[in-house]
C-alpha positions as CSV (number, residue, x, y, z in Angstrom):
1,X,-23.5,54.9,-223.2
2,X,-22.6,55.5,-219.6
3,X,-19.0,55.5,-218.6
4,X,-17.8,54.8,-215.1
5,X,-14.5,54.1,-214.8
6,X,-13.2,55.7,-211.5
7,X,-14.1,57.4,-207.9
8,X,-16.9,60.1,-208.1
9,X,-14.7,63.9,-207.9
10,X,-16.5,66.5,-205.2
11,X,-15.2,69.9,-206.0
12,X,-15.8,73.1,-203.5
13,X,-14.7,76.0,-204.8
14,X,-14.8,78.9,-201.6
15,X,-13.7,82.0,-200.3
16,X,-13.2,82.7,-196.4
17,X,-15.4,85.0,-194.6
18,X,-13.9,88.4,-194.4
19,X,-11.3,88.4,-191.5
20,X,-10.6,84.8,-191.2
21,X,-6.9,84.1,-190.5
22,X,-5.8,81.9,-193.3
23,X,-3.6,79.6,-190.8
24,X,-6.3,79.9,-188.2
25,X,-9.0,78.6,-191.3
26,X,-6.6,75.5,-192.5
27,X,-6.2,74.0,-188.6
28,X,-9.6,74.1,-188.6
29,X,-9.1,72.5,-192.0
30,X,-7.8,69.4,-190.2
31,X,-11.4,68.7,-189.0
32,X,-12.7,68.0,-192.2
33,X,-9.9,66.1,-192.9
34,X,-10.5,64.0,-189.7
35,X,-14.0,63.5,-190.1
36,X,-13.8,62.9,-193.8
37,X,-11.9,59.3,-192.8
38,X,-14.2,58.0,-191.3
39,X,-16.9,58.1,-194.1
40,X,-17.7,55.4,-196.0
41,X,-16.5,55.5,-199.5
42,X,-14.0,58.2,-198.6
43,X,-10.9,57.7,-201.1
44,X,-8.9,61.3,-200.4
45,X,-9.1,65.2,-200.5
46,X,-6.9,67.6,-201.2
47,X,-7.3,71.6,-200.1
48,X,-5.4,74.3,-202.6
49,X,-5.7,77.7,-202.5
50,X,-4.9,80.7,-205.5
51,X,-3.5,83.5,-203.8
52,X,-4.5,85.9,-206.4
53,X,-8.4,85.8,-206.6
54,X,-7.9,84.2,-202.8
55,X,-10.1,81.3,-203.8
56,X,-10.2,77.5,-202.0
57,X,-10.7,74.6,-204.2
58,X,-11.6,71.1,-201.8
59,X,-10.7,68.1,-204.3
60,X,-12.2,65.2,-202.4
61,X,-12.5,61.4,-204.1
62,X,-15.7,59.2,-203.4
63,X,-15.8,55.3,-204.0
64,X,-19.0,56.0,-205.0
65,X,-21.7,59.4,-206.1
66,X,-23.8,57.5,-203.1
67,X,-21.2,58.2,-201.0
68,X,-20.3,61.9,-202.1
69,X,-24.1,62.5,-202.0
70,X,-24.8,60.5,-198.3
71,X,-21.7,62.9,-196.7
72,X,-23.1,65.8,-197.6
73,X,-26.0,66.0,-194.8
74,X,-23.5,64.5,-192.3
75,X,-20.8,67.1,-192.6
76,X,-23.3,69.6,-192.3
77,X,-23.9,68.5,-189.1
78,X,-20.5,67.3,-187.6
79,X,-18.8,68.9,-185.1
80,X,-15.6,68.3,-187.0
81,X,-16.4,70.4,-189.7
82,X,-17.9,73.0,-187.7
83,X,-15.5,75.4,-187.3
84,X,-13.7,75.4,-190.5
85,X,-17.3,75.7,-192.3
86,X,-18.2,79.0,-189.9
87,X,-15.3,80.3,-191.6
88,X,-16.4,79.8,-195.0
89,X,-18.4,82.5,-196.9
90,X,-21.4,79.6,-197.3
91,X,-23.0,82.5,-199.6
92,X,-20.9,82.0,-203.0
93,X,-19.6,78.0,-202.5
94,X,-19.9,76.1,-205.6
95,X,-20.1,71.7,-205.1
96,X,-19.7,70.0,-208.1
97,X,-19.6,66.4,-208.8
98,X,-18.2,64.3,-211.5
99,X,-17.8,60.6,-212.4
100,X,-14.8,59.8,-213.8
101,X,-15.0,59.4,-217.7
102,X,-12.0,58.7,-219.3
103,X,-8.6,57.0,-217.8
104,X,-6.5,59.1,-215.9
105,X,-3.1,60.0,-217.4
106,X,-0.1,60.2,-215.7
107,X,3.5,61.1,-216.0
């Protein structure tokens, strides 16, 4: 039995290229973020960073896996998300996605 309760999760899990300036990487950042609200069945995203393995996770919520799925191309080719993605070491990023299974919980 399927369960689809919720959005569709995208998780990118990246490093930088070597020499990228962090602050320099997370204005470009703001292009994604830009381009990403305009896309249909875009709910939100979220960019965190762990400073001790110096590894980006992208949290980004989809209405629908169509959605997630139809972005992809269309990033790839906006100039939006250009220059942050030069940035990224494209050589080692992981893309997951995930429908929602369970409720969420909540404090």
């Amino acid at each position: 039995m399927s369960h689809n309760l919720g959005p569709v999760l995208e998780l990118v899990i990246f490093k930088l290229n070597e020499g990228v300036d962090r602050a320099e990487f997370l204005r470009a950042s703001d292009g994604i973020s830009s381009w990403a609200r305009k896309q249909p069945g875009f709910i939100s995203r979220t960019l965190s960073h762990d400073p001790e393995t110096d590894t980006y996770f992208d949290v980004v919520y989809w209405r629908s896996m169509d959605d997630a799925q139809a972005a992809i191309p269309v990033a790839e080719r906006s100039d939006e998300c250009a220059p942050a993605f030069e940035m990224i070491d494209r050589t080692n990023v992981l893309m997951h996605h995930g429908v929602q299974q369970a409720e969420p919980v909540a404090v």
